[in-house]
HTML snippet that shows the backbone in 3Dmol.js (N, CA, C, O; Angstrom):
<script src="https://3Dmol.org/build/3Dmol-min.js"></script>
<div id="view" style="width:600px;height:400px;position:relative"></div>
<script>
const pdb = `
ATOM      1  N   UNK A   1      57.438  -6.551  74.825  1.00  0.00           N
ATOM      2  CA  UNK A   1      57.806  -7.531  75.831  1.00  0.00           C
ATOM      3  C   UNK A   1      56.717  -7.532  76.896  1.00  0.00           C
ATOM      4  O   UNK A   1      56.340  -6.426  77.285  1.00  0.00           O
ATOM      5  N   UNK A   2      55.931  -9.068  77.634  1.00  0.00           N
ATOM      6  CA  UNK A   2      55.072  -8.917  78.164  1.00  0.00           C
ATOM      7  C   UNK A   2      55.855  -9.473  79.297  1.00  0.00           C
ATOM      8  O   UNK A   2      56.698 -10.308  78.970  1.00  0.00           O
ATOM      9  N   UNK A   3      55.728  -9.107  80.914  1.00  0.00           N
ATOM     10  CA  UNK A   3      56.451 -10.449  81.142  1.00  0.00           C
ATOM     11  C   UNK A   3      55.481 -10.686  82.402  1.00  0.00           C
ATOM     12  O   UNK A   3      54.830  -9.646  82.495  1.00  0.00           O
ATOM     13  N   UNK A   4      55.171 -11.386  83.197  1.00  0.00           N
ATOM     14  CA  UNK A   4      54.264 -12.666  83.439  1.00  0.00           C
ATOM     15  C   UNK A   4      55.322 -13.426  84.677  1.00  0.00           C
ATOM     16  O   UNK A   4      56.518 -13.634  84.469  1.00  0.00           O
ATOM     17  N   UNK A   5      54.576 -13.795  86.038  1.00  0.00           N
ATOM     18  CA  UNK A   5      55.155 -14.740  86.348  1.00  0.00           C
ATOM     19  C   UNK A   5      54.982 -15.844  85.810  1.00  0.00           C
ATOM     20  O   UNK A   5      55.693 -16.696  86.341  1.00  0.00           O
ATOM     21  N   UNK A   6      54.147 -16.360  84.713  1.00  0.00           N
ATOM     22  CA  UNK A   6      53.823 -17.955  84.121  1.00  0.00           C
ATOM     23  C   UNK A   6      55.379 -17.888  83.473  1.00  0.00           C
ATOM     24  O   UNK A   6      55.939 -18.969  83.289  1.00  0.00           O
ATOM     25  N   UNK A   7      56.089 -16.648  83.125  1.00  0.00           N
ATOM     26  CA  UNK A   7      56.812 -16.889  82.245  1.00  0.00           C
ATOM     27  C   UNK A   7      58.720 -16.567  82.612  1.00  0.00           C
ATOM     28  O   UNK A   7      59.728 -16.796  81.943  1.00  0.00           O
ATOM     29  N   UNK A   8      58.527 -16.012  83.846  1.00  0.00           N
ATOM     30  CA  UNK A   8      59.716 -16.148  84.826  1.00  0.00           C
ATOM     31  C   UNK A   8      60.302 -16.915  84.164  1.00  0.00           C
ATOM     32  O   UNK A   8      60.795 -16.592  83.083  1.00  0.00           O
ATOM     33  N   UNK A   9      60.363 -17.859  84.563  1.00  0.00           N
ATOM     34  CA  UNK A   9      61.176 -19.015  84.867  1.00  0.00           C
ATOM     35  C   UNK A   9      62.284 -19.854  83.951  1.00  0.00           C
ATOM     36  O   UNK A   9      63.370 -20.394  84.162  1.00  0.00           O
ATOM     37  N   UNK A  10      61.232 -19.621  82.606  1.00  0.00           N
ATOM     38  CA  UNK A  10      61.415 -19.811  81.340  1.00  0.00           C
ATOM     39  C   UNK A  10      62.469 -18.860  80.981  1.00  0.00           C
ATOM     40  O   UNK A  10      63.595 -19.301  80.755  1.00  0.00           O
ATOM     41  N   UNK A  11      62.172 -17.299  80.885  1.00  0.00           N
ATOM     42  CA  UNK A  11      62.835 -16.158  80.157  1.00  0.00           C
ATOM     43  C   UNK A  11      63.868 -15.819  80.701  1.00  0.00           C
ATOM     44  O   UNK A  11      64.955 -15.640  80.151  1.00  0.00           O
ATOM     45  N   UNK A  12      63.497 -15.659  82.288  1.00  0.00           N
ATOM     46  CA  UNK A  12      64.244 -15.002  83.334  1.00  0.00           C
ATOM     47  C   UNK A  12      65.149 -15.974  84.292  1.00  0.00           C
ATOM     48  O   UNK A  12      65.663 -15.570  85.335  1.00  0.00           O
ATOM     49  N   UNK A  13      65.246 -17.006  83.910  1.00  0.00           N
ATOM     50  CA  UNK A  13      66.096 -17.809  85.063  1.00  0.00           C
ATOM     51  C   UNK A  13      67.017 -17.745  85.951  1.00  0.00           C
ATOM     52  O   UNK A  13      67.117 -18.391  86.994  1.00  0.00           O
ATOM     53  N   UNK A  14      67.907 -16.700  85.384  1.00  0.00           N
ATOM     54  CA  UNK A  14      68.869 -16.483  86.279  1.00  0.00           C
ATOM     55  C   UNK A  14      69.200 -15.190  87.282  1.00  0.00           C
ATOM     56  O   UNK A  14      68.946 -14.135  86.701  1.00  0.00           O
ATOM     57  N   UNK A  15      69.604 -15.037  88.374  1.00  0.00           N
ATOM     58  CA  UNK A  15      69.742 -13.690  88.664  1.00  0.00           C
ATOM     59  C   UNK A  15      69.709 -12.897  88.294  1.00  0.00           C
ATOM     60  O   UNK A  15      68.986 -11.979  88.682  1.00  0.00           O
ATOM     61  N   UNK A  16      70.873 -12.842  86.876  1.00  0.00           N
ATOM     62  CA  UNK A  16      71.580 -11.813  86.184  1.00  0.00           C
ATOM     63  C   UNK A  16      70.067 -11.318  85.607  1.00  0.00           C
ATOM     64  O   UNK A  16      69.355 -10.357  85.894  1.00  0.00           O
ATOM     65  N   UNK A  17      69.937 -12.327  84.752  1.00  0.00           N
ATOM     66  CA  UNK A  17      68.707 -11.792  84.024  1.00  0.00           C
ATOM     67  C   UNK A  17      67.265 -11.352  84.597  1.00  0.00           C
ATOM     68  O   UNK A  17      66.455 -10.692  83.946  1.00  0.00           O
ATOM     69  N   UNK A  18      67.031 -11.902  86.156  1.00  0.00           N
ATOM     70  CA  UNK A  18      65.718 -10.573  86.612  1.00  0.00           C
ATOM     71  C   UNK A  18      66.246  -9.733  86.920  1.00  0.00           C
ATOM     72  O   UNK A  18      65.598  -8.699  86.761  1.00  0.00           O
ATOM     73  N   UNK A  19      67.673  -9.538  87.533  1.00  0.00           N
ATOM     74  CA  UNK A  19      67.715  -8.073  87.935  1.00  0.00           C
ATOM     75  C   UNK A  19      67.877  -7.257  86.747  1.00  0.00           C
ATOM     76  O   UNK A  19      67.216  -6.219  86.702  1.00  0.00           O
ATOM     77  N   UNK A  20      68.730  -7.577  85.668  1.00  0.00           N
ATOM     78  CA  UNK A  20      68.217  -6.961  84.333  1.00  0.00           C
ATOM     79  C   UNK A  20      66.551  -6.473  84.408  1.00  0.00           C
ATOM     80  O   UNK A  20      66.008  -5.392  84.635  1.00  0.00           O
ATOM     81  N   UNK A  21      66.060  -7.815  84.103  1.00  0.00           N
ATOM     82  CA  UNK A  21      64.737  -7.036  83.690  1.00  0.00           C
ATOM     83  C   UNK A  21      63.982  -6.297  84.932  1.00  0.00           C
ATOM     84  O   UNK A  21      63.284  -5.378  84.505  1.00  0.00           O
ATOM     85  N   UNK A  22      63.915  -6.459  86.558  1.00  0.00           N
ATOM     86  CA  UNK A  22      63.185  -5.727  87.295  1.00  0.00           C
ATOM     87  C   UNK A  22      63.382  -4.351  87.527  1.00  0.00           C
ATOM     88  O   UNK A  22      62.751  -3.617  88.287  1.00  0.00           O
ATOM     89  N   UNK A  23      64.902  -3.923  86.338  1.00  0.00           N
ATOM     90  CA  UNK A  23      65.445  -2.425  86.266  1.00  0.00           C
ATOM     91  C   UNK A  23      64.289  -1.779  85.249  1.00  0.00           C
ATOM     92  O   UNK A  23      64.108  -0.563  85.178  1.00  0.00           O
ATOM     93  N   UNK A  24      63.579  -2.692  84.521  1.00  0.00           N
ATOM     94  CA  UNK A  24      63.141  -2.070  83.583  1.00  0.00           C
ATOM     95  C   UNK A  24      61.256  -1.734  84.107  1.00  0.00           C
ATOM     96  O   UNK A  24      60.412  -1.065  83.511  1.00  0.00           O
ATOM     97  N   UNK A  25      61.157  -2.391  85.213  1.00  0.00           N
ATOM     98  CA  UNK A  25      59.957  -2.647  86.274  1.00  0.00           C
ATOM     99  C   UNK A  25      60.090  -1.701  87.604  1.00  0.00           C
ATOM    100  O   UNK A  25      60.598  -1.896  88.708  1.00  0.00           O
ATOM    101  N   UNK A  26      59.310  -0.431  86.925  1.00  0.00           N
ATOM    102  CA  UNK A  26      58.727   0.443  88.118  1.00  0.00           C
ATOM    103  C   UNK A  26      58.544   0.221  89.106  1.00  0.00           C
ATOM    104  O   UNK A  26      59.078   0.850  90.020  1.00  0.00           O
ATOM    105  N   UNK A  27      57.461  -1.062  89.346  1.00  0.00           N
ATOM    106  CA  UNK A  27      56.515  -1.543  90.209  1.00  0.00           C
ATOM    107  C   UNK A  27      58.077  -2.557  91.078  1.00  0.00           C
ATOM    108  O   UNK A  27      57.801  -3.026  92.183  1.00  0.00           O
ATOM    109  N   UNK A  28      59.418  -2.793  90.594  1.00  0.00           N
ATOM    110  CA  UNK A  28      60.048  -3.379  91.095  1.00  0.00           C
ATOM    111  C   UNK A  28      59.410  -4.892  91.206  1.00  0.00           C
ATOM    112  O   UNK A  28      59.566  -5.521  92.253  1.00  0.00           O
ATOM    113  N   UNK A  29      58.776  -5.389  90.239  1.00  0.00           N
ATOM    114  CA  UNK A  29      58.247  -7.042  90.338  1.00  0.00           C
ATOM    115  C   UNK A  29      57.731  -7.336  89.339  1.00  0.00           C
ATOM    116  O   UNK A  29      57.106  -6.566  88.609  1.00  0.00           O
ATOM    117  N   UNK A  30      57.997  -8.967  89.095  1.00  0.00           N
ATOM    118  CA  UNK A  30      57.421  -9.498  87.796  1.00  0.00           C
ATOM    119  C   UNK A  30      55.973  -9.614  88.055  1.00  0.00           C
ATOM    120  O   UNK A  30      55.766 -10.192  89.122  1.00  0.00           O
ATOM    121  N   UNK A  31      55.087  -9.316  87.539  1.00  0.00           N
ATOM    122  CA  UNK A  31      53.865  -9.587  87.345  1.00  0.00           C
ATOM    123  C   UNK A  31      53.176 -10.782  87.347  1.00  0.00           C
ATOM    124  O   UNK A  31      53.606 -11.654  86.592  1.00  0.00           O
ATOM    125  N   UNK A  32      51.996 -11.075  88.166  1.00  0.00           N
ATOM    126  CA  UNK A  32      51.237 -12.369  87.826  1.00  0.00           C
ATOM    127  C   UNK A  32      50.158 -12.652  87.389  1.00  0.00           C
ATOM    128  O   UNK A  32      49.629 -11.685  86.842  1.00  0.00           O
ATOM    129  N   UNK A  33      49.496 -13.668  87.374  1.00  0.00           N
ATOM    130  CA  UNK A  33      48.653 -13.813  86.856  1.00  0.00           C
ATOM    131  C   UNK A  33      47.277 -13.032  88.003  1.00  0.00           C
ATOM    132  O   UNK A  33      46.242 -12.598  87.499  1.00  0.00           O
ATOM    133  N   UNK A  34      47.389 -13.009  88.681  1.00  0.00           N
ATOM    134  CA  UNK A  34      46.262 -12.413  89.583  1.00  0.00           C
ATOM    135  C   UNK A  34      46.557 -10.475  89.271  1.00  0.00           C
ATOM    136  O   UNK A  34      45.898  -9.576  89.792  1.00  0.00           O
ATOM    137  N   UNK A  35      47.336 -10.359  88.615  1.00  0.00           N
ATOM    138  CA  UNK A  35      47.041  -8.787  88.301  1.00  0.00           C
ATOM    139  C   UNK A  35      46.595  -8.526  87.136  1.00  0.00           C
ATOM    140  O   UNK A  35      46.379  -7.331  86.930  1.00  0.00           O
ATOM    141  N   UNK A  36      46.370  -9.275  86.260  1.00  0.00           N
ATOM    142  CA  UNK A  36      45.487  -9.770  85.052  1.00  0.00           C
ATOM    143  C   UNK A  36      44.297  -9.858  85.651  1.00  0.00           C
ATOM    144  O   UNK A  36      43.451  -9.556  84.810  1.00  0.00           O
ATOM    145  N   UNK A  37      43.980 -10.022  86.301  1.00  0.00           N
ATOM    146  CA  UNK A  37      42.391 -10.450  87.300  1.00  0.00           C
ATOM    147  C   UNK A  37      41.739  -9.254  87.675  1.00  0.00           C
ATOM    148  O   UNK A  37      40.605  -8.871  87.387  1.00  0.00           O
ATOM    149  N   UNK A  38      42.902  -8.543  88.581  1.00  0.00           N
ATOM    150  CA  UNK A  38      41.556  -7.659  89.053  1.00  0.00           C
ATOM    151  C   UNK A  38      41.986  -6.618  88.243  1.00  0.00           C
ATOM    152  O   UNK A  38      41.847  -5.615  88.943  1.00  0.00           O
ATOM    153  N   UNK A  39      42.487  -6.244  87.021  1.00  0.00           N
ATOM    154  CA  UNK A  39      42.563  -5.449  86.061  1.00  0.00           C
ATOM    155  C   UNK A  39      40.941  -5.793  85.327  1.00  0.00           C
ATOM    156  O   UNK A  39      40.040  -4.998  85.059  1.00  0.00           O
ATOM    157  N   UNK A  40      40.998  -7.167  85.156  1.00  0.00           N
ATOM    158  CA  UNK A  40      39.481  -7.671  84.431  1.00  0.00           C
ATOM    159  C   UNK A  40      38.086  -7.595  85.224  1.00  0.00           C
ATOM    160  O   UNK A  40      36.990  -7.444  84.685  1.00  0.00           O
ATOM    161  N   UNK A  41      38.319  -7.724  86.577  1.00  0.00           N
ATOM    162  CA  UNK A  41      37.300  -7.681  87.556  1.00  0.00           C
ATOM    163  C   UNK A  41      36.843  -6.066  87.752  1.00  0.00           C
ATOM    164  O   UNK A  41      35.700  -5.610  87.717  1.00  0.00           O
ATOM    165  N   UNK A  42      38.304  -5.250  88.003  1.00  0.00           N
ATOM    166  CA  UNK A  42      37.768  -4.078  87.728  1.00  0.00           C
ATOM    167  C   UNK A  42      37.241  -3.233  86.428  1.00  0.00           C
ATOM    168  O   UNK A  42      36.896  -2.055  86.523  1.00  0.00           O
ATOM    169  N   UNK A  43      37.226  -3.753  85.563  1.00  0.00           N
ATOM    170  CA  UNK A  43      36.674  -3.414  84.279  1.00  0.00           C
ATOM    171  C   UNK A  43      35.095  -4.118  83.941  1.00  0.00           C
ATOM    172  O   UNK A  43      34.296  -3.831  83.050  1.00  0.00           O
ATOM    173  N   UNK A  44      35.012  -5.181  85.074  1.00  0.00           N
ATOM    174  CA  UNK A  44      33.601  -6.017  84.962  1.00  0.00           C
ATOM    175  C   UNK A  44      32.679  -5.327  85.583  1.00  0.00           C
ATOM    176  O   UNK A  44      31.636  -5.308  84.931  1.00  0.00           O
ATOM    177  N   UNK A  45      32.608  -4.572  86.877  1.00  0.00           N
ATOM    178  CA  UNK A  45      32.213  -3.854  87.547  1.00  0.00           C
ATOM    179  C   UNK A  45      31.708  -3.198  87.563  1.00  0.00           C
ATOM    180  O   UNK A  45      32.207  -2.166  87.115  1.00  0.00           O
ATOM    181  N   UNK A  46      30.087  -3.106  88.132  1.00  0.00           N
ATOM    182  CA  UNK A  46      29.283  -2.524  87.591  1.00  0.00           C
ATOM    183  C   UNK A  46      29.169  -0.742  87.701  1.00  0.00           C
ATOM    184  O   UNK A  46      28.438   0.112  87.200  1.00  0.00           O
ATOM    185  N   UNK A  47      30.578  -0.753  88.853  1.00  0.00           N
ATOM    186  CA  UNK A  47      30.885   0.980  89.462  1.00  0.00           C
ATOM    187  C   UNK A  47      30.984   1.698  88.407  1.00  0.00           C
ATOM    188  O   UNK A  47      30.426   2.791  88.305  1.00  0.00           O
ATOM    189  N   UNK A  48      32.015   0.947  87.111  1.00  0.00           N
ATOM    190  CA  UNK A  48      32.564   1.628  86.226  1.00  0.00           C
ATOM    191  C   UNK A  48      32.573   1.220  84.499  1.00  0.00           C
ATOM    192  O   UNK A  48      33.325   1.177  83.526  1.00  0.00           O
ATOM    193  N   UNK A  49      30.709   0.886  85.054  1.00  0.00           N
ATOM    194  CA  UNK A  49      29.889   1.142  83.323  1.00  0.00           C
ATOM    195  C   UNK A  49      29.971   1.906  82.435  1.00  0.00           C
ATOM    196  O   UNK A  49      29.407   1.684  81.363  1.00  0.00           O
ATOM    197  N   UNK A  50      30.620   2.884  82.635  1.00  0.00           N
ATOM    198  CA  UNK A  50      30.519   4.311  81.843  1.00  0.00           C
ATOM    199  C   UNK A  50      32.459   4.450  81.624  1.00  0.00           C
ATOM    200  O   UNK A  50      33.139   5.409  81.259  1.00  0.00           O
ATOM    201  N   UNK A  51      32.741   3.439  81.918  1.00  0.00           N
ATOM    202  CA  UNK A  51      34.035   3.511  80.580  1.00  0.00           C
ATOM    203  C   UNK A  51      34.564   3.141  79.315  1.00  0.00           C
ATOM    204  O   UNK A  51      35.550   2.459  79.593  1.00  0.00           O
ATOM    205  N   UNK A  52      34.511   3.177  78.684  1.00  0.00           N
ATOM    206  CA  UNK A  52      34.409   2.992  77.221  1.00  0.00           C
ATOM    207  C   UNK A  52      35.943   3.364  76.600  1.00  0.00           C
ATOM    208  O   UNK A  52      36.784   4.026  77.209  1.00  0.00           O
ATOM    209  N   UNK A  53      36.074   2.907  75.533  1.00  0.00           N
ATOM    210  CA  UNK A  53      37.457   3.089  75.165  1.00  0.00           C
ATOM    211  C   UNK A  53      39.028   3.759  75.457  1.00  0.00           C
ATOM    212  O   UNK A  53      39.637   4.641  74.851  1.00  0.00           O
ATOM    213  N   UNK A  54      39.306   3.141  76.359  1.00  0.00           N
ATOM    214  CA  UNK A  54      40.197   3.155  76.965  1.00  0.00           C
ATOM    215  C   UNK A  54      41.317   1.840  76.877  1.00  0.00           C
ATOM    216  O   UNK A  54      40.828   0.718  77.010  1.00  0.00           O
ATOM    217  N   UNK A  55      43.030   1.969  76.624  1.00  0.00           N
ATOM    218  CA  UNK A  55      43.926   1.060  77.023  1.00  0.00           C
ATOM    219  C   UNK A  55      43.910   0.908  78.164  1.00  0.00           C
ATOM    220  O   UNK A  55      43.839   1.959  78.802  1.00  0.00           O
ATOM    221  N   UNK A  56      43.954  -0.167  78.836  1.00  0.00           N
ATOM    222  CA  UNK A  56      44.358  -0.064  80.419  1.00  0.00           C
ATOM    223  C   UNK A  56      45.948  -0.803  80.160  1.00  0.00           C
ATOM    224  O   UNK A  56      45.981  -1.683  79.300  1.00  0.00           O
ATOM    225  N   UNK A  57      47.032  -0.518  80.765  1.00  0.00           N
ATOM    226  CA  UNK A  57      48.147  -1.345  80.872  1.00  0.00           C
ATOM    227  C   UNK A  57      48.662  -1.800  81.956  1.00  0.00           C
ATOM    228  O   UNK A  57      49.252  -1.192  82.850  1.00  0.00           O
ATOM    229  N   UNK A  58      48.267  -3.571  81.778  1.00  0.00           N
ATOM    230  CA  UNK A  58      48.176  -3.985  83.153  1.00  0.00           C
ATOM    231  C   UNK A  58      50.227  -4.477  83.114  1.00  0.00           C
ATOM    232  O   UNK A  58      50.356  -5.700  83.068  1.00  0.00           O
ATOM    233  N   UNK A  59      51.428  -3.805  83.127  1.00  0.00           N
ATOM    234  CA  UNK A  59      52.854  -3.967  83.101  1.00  0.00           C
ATOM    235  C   UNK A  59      53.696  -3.253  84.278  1.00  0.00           C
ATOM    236  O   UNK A  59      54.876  -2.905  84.317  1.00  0.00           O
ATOM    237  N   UNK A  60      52.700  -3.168  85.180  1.00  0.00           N
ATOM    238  CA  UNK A  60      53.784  -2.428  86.496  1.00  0.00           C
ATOM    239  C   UNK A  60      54.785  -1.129  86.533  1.00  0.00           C
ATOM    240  O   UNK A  60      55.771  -0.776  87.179  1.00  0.00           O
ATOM    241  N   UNK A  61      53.899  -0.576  85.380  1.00  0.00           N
ATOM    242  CA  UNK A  61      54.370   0.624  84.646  1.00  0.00           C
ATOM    243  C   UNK A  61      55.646   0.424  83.908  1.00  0.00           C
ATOM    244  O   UNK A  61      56.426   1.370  83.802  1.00  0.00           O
ATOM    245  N   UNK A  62      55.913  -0.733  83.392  1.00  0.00           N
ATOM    246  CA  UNK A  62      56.956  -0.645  82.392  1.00  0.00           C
ATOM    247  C   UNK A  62      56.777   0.525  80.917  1.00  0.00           C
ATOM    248  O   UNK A  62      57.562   1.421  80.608  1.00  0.00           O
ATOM    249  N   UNK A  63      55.556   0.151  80.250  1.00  0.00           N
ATOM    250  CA  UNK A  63      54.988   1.603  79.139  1.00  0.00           C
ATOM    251  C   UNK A  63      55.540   2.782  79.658  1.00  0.00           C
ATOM    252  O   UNK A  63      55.608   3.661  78.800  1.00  0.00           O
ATOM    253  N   UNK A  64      56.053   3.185  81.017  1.00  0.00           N
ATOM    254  CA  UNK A  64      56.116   4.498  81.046  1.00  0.00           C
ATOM    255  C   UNK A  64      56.932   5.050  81.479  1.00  0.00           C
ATOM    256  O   UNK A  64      56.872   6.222  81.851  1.00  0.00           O
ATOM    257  N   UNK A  65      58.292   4.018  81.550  1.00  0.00           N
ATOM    258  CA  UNK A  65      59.580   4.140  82.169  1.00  0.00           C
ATOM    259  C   UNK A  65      60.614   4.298  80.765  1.00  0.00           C
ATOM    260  O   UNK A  65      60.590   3.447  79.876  1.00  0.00           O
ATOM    261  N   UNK A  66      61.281   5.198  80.724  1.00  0.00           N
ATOM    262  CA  UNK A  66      62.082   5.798  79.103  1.00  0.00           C
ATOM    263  C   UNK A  66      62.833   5.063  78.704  1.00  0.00           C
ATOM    264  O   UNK A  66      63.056   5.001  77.495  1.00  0.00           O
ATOM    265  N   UNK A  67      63.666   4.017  79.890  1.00  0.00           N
ATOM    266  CA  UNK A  67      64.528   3.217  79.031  1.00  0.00           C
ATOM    267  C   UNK A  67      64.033   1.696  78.339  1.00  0.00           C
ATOM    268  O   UNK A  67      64.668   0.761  77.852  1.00  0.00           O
ATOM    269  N   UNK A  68      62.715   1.933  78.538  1.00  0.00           N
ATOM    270  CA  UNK A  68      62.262   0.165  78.318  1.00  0.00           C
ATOM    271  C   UNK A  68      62.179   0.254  76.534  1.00  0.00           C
ATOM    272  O   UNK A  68      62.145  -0.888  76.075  1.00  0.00           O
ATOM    273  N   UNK A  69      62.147   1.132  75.650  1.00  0.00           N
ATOM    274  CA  UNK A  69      62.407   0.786  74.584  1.00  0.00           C
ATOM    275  C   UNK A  69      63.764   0.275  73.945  1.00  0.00           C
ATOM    276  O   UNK A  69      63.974  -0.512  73.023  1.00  0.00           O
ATOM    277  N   UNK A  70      64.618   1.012  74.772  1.00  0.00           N
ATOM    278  CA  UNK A  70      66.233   0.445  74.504  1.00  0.00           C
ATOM    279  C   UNK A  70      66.556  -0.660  75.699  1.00  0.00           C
ATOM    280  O   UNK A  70      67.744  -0.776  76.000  1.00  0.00           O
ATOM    281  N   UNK A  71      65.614  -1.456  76.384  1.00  0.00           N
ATOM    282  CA  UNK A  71      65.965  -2.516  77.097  1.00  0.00           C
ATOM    283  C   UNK A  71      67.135  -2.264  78.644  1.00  0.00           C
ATOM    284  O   UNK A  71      67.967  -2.985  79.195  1.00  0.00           O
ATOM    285  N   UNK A  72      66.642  -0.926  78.874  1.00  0.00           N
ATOM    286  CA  UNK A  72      67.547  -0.615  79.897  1.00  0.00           C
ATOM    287  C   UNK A  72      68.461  -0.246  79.901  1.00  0.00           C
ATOM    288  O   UNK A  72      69.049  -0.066  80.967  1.00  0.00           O
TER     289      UNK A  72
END
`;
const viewer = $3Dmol.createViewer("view");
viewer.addModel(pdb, "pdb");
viewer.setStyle({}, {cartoon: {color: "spectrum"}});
viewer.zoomTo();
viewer.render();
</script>
């Protein structure tokens, strides 16, 4: 599950259903498109040439919260 403010609106419309999903959101917020950005800007950067294979997970720490495989 990715979730995106482009995609709020669509998935998540109703109360019920963000506060569902912002239980499953560390960061307590849907994500936007500008944190896609400087995830990419900071990876463009010439500070940090010398990183090389690495995941970055740009999800407000959802990956690392225990109940997000069983959906909360």
């Amino acid at each position: 599950m990715k979730v995106l403010q482009i995609f709020r609106y669509s998935h998540w419309d109703t109360p019920k259903a963000e506060a569902k999903l912002l239980k499953l959101i560390p960061a307590k917020r849907v994500g936007d498109v500008e944190d896609i950005a400087k995830a990419a800007v900071w990876l463009a950067c010439d500070n940090f040439d010398y990183v090389y294979g690495t995941t970055l997970f740009v999800d407000g720490g959802m990956t690392l919260y225990p109940d997000f495989t069983e959906n909360g």
